[in-house]
One Martini backbone bead per residue (centre of mass of N, CA, C, O) as a GRO file, in nm:
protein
  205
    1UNK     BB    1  10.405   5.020   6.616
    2UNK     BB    2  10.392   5.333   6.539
    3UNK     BB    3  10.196   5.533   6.349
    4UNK     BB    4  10.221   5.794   6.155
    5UNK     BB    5  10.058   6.095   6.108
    6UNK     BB    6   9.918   6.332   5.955
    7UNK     BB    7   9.802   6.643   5.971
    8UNK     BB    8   9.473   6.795   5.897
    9UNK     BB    9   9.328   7.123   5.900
   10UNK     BB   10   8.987   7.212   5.876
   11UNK     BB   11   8.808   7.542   5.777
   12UNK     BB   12   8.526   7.623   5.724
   13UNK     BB   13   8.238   7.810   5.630
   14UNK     BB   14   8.051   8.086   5.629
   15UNK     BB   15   7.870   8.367   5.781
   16UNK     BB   16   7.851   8.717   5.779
   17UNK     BB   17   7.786   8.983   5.926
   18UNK     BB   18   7.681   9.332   6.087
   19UNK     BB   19   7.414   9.236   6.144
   20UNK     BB   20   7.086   9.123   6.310
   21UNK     BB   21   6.927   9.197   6.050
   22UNK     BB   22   7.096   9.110   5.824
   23UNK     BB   23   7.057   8.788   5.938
   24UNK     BB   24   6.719   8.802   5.884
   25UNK     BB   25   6.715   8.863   5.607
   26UNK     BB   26   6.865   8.600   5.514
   27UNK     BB   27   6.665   8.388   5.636
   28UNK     BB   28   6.451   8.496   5.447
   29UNK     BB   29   6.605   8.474   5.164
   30UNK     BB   30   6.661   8.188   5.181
   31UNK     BB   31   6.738   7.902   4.946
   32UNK     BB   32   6.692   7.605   5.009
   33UNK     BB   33   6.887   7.328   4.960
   34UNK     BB   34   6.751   7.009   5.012
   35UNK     BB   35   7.003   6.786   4.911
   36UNK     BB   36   7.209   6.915   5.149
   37UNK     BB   37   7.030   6.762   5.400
   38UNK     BB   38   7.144   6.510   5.328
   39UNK     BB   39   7.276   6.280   5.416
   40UNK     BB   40   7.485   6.133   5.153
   41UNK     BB   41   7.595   6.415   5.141
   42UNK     BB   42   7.910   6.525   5.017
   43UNK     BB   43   8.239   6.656   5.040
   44UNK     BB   44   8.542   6.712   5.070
   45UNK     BB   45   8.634   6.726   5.361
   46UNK     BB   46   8.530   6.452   5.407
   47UNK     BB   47   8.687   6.314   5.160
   48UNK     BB   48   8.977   6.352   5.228
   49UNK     BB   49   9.046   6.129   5.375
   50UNK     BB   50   9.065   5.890   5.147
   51UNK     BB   51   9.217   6.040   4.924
   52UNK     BB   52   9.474   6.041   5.090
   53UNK     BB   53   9.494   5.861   5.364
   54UNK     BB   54   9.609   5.674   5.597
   55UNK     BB   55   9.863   5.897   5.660
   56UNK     BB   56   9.605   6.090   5.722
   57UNK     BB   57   9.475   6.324   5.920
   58UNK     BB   58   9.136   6.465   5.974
   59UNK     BB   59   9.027   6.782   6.085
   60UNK     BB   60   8.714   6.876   6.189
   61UNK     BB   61   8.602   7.176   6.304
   62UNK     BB   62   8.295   7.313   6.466
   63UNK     BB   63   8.222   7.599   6.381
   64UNK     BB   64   8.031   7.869   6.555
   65UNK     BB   65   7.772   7.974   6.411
   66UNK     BB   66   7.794   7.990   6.071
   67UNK     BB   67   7.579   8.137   5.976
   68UNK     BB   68   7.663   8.368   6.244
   69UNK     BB   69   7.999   8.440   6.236
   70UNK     BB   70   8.224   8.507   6.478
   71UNK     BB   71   8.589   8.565   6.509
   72UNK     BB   72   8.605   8.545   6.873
   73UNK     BB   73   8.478   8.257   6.862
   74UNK     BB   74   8.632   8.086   6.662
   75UNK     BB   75   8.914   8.144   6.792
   76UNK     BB   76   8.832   7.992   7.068
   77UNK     BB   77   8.781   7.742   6.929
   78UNK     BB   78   9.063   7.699   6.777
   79UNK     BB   79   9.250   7.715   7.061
   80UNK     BB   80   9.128   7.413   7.164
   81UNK     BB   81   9.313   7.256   6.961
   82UNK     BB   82   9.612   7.294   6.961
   83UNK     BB   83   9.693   7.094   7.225
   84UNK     BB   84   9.607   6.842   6.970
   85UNK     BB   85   9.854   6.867   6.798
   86UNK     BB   86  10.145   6.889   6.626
   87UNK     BB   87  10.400   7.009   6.567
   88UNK     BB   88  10.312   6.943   6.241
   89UNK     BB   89  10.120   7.092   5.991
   90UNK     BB   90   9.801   7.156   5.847
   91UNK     BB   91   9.611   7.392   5.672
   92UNK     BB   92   9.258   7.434   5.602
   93UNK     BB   93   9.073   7.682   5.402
   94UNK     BB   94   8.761   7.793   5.348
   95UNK     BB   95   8.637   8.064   5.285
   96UNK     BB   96   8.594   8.188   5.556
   97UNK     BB   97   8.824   7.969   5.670
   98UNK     BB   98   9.049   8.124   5.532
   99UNK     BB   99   9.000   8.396   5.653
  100UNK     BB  100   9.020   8.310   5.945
  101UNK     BB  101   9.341   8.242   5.858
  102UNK     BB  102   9.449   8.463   5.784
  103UNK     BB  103   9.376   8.670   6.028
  104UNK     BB  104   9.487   8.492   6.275
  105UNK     BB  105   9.818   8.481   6.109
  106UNK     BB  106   9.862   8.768   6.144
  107UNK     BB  107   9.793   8.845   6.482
  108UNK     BB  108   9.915   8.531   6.550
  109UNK     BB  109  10.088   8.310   6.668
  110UNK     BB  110  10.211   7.999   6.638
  111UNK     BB  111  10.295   7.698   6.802
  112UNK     BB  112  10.346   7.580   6.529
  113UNK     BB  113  10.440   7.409   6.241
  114UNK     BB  114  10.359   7.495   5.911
  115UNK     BB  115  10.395   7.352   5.645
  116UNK     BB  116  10.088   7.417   5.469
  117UNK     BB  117   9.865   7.702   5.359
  118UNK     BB  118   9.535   7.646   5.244
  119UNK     BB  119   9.344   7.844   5.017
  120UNK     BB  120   9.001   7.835   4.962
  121UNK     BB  121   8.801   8.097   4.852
  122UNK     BB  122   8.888   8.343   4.949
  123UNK     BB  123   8.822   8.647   5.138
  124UNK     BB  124   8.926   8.952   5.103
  125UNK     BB  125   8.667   9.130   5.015
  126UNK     BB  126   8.339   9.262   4.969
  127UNK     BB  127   8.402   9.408   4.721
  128UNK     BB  128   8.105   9.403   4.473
  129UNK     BB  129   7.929   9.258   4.652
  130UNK     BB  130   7.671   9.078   4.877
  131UNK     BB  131   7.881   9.072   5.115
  132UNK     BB  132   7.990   8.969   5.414
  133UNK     BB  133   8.258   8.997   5.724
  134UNK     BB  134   8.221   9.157   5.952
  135UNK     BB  135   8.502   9.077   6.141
  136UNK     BB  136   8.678   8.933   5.936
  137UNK     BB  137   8.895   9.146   5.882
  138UNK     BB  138   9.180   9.181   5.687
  139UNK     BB  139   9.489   9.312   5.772
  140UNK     BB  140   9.640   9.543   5.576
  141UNK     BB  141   9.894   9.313   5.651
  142UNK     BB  142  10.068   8.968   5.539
  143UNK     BB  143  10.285   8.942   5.650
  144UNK     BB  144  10.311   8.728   5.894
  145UNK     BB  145  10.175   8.502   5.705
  146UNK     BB  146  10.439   8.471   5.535
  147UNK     BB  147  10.616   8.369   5.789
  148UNK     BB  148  10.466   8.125   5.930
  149UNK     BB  149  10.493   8.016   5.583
  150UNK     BB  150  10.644   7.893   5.268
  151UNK     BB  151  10.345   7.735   5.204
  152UNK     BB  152  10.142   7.898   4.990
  153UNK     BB  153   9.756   7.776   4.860
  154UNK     BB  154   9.592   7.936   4.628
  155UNK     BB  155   9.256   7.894   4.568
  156UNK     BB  156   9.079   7.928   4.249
  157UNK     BB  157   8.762   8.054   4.073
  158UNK     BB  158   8.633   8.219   3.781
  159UNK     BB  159   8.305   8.097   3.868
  160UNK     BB  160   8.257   8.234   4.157
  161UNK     BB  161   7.995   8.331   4.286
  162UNK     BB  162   8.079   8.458   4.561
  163UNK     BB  163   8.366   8.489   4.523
  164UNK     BB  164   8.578   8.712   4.344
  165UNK     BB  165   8.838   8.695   4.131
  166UNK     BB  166   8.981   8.935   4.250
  167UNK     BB  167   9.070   8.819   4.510
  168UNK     BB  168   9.330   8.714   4.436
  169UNK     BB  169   9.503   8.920   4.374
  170UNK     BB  170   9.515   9.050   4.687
  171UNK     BB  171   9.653   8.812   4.755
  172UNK     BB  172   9.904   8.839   4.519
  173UNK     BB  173  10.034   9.126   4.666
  174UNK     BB  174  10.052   8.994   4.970
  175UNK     BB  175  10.139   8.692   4.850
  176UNK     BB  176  10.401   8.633   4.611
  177UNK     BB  177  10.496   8.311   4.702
  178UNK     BB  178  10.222   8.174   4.643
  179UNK     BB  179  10.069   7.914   4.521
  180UNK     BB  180   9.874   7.911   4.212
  181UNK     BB  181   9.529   7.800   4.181
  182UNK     BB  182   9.335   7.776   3.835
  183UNK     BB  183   9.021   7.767   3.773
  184UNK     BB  184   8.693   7.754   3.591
  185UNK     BB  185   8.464   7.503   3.730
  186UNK     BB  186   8.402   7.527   4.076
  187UNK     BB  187   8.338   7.741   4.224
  188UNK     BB  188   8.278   7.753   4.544
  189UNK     BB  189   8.379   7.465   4.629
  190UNK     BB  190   8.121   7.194   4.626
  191UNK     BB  191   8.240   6.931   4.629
  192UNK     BB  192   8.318   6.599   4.665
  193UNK     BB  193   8.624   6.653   4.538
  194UNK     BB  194   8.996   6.764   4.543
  195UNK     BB  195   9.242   6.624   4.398
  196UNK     BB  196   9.443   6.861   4.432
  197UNK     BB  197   9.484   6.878   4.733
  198UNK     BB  198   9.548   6.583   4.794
  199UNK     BB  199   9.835   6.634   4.595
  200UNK     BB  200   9.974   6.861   4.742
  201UNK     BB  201   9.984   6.768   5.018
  202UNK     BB  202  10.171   6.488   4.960
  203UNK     BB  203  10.378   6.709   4.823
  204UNK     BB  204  10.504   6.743   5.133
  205UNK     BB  205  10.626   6.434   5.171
   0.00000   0.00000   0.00000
């Protein structure tokens, strides 16, 4: 007898420029983490397969580039998944990842059936920040991503340093129908595990 497994798809984020100088700059002035390169160091996405459990296959696909992500770089090789996907998935974007997913699933249909779209600590824009999204810019209206899936869960937290927690509101006036998940010390979600989405998760099945 073959197990089913559920499917959930992870896309990660990543830094965008405007530009090749913008990119060369952020180069030099970045301050290494070095913790952060240990073989040992582990994150939720990475944790998920656990957290979940045996039932739940989870795809982590490495896009392209990612501390200078484009986003037609990333569309060519996100649907090159595509056609190894199962009828019906989950789909969960990070940062950057999320944003490539809002913008994605806004401008393109999707063939398979998305039971729910994850968005944790997505940037709508960079108003604010000292942050680019390059070309990952989300378009005027999300009416579309909103018709794609009936279950839409935007995590924020409200110490998020990257990411301003009024994007959150944005996200809220143009998906009006999704479920917010609102912390108060996760920063830009970059612990080792995230029990509440992998309870949203189980809680779809």
């Amino acid at each position: 007898m073959i197990n089913f497994k559920h499917q959930i798809i992870v896309v990660h984020g990543g830094d965008a420029f405007d530009s090749y100088q913008d990119y060369l700059k952020f180069l030099n002035q970045w301050q290494i983490d070095f913790n952060k390169f240990k073989a040992d160091t582990k994150e939720w996405k990475k944790s998920l397969t656990i957290d979940l459990g045996v039932n739940y296959e989870v795809i982590l696909p490495e896009m392209p580039n990612k501390r200078n992500a484009k986003y037609n770089e990333w569309k060519i090789w996100f649907e090159k998944f595509i056609p190894f996907l199962d009828l019906e998935i989950v789909l969960v974007g990070h940062s950057l990842g999320g944003t490539f997913l809002a913008k994605y699933l806004a401008e393109n249909k999707f063939p398979k059936t998305i039971k729910a779209l994850f968005l944790v600590a997505p940037m709508y824009n960079a108003e604010g920040t000292d942050e680019s999204m390059g070309d990952f810019v989300i378009p005027d209206s999300l009416a579309n991503l909103g018709s794609r899936t009936n279950r839409i869960f935007i995590y924020h937290s409200q110490d998020d340093p990257v990411v301003p927690f009024k994007n959150l509101s944005k996200f809220e006036k143009q998906l009006p129908k999704a479920t917010i998940r609102i912390f108060t010390d996760r920063g830009h979600f970059n612990q080792e595990h995230l029990p509440e989405l992998a309870e949203d998760i189980k809680a779809l099945f």
